[in-house]
N, C-alpha and C positions, 0 to 999 in steps of 0.2 A: 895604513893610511891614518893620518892623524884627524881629530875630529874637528871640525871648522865652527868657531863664535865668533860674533861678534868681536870688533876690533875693540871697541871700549869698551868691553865687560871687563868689571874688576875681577879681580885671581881673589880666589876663595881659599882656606885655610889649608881644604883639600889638596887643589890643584895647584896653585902657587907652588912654582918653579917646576912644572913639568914641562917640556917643549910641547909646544901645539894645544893646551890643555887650558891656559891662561883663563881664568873667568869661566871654564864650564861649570855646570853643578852635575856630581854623579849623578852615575843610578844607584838605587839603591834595592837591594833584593833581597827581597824577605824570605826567610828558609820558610819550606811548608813544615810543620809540626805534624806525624805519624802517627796515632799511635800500633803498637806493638799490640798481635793477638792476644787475649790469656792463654795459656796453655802449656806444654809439656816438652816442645819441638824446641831446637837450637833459635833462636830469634824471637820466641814467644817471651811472654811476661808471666812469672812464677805466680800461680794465684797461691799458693801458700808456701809452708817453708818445710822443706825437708832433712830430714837428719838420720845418720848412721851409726848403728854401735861399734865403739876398736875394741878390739883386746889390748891385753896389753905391751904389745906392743905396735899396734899402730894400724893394724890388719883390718880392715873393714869387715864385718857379718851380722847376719841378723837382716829382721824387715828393716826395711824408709819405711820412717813414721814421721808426723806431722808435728809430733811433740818432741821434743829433749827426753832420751831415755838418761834414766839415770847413770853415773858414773860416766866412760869417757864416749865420745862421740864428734861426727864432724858434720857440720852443717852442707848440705849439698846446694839448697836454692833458699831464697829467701825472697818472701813474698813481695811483689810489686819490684823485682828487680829480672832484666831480662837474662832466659838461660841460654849458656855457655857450651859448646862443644865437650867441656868436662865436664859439665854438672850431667849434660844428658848421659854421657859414657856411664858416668859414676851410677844413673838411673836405672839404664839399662843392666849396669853389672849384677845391682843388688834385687834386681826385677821387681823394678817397681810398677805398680798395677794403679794407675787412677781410682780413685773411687768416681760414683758417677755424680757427685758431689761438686769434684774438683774440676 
C-alpha cells in the first residue's frame, strides 16, 4: 500500500518520481553501533596480536607469542581487530593458552 501526503507537498530530492511517494520525507534509521567482546572466541576483538613460527617452508610450529619471533612467521590476530574462524582454528592448532593477562 502506498504511503498517503498530502496533496501539495512538494517531492523531495529523495522521493521525486516515486509513485505515491511525492513530497514525503523518509525515515531515517540509525544502525545501533555494537561493540564486539575482547577476547579469544570467533566474533570477539583480539586484545593483542598473535604470531607463529614457519620453517622453511611454510609449515607452522613452535608457541603463539605476542611478539614477532625472529626470522619467518605469520601473524594470526592483530589487536583491536575482530577474530576469524581461521585465526581461532590457527589458535587452537598451535594451542594456544591465554595468559590471565589477555
Amino acid at each position: 500500500m502506498a504511503a498517503k501526503t498530502p496533496a501539495d507537498a512538494p517531492p523531495t530530492p529523495v522521493t521525486d518520481g516515486i509513485v505515491g511517494m511525492a513530497g514525503a520525507v523518509p525515515s531515517t534509521v540509525r544502525p545501533q553501533q555494537y561493540t564486539s567482546r575482547v577476547g579469544w572466541e570467533v566474533g570477539d576483538v583480539a586484545p593483542a596480536d598473535t604470531y607463529q613460527r614457519l620453517d622453511t617452508v611454510g609449515v607452522p610450529y613452535g608457541d603463539i607469542t605476542h611478539t614477532h619471533p625472529s626470522g619467518h612467521a605469520q601473524q594470526i590476530t592483530t589487536a583491536g581487530c575482530v577474530i576469524t574462524a581461521w585465526a581461532r582454528e590457527a589458535l587452537t592448532d598451535g594451542e594456544f593458552e591465554p595468559a590471565v593477562e589477555d
